[in-house]
C-alpha positions as CSV (number, residue, x, y, z in Angstrom):
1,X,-11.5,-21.9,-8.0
2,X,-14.2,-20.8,-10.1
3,X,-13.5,-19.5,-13.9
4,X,-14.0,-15.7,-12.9
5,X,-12.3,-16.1,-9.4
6,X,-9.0,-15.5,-11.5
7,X,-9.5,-11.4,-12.4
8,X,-10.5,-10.8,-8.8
9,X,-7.7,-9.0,-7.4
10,X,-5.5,-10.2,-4.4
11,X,-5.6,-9.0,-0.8
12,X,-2.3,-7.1,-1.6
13,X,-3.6,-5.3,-4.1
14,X,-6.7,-4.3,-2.4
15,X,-4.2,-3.8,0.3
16,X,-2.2,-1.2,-2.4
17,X,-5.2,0.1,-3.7
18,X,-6.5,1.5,-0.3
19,X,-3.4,3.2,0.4
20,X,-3.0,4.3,-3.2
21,X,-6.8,5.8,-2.5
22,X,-6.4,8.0,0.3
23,X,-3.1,9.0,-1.5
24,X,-4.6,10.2,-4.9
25,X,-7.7,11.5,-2.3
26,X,-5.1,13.9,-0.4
27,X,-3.3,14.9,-4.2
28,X,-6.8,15.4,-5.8
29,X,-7.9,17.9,-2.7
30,X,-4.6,19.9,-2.9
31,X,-4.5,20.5,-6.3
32,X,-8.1,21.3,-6.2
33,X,-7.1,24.3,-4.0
34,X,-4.2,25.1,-6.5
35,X,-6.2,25.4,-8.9
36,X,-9.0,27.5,-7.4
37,X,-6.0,29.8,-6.8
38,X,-4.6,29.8,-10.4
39,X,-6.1,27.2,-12.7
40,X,-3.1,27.7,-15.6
41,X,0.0,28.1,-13.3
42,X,2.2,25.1,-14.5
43,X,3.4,22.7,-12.0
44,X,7.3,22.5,-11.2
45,X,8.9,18.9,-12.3
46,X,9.4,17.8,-8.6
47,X,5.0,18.1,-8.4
48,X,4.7,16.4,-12.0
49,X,7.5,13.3,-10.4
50,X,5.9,13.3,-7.0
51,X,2.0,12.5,-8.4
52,X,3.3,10.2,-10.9
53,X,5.1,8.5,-7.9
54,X,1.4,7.9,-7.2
55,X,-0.7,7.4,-10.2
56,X,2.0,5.1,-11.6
57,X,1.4,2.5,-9.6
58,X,-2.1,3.0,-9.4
59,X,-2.2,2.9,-13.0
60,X,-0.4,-1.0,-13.0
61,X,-3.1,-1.9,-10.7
62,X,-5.5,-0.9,-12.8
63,X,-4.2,-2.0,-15.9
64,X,-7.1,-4.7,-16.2
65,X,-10.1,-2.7,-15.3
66,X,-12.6,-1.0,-18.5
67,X,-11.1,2.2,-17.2
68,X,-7.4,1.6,-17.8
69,X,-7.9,3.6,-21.0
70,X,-8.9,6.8,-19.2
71,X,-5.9,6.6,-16.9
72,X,-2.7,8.9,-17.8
73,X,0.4,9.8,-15.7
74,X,1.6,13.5,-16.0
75,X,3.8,14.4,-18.5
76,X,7.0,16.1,-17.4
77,X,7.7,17.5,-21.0
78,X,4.5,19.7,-21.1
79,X,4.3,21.1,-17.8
80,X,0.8,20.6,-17.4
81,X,-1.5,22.8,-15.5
82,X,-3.4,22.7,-11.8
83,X,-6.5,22.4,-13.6
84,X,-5.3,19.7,-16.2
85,X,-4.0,18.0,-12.8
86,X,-7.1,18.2,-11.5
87,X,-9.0,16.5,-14.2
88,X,-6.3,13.9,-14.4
89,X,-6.9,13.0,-11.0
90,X,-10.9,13.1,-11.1
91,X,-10.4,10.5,-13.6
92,X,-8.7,8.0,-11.0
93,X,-10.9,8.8,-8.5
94,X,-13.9,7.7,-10.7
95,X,-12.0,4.8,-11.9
96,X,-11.4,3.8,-8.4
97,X,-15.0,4.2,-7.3
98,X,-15.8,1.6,-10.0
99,X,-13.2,-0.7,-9.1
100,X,-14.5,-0.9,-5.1
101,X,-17.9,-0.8,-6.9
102,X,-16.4,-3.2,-8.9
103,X,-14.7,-5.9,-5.6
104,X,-16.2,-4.2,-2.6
105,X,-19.9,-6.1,-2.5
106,X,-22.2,-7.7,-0.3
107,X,-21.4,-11.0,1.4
108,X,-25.0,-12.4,1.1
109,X,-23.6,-15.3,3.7
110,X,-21.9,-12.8,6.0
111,X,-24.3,-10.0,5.4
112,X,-21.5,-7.7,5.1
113,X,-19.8,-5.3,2.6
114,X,-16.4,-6.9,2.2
115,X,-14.0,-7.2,-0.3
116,X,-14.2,-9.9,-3.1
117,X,-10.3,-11.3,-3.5
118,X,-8.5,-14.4,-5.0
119,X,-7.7,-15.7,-1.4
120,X,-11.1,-14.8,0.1
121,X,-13.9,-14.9,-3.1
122,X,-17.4,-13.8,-2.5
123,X,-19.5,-17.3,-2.7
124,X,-23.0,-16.7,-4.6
125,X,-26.1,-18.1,-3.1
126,X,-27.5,-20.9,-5.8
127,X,-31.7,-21.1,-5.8
């Protein structure tokens, strides 16, 4: 295994991460619409609890990357709004785009897009 092989992340987490995706995707739409309709009506605690159901574990997975920093759950306490959700969200959805930026790259061997994991690592052609 070579030195950097060990931050790549595993096929399970990719595996997570793609379902986490189309999760935060569907949330970040929805709350989008919410707030188009009424940008400072506060959520309910059952809304804040479902979408950290989802960022939570997005947020673990993430936990290595430069943008783990940027990455907040909701909190319950402060009730926040559908246009402080909304922001919250574009925030994981830009941090995910750089972490498939970051693993999802060109085979040069396969001459593919695929992912670059711990089990299956991206080999670099040497000149």
């Amino acid at each position: 295994m070579k030195k950097n092989e060990s931050n790549l992340p595993s096929n399970a987490e990719v595996n997570q991460f793609l379902m986490l995706r189309e999760l935060v995707t569907g949330l970040y739409d929805e709350m989008k619409d919410f707030a188009k309709k009424s940008a400072n009506e506060t959520l309910n605690e059952f809304k804040i609890k479902s979408l950290n159901r989802v960022l939570s574990p997005l947020k673990e997975l993430m936990k290595d990357q430069p943008t783990a920093l940027f990455l907040d759950v909701l909190d319950e306490s402060s009730l926040p709004t559908n246009s402080d959700v909304v922001i919250i969200l574009s925030q994981y959805l830009t941090a995910m785009q750089n972490y498939e930026d970051r693993y999802y790259r060109l085979d040069s061997f396969k001459h593919k897009k695929r992912w670059n994991t711990k089990e299956d690592p991206i080999e670099t052609k040497k000149y």
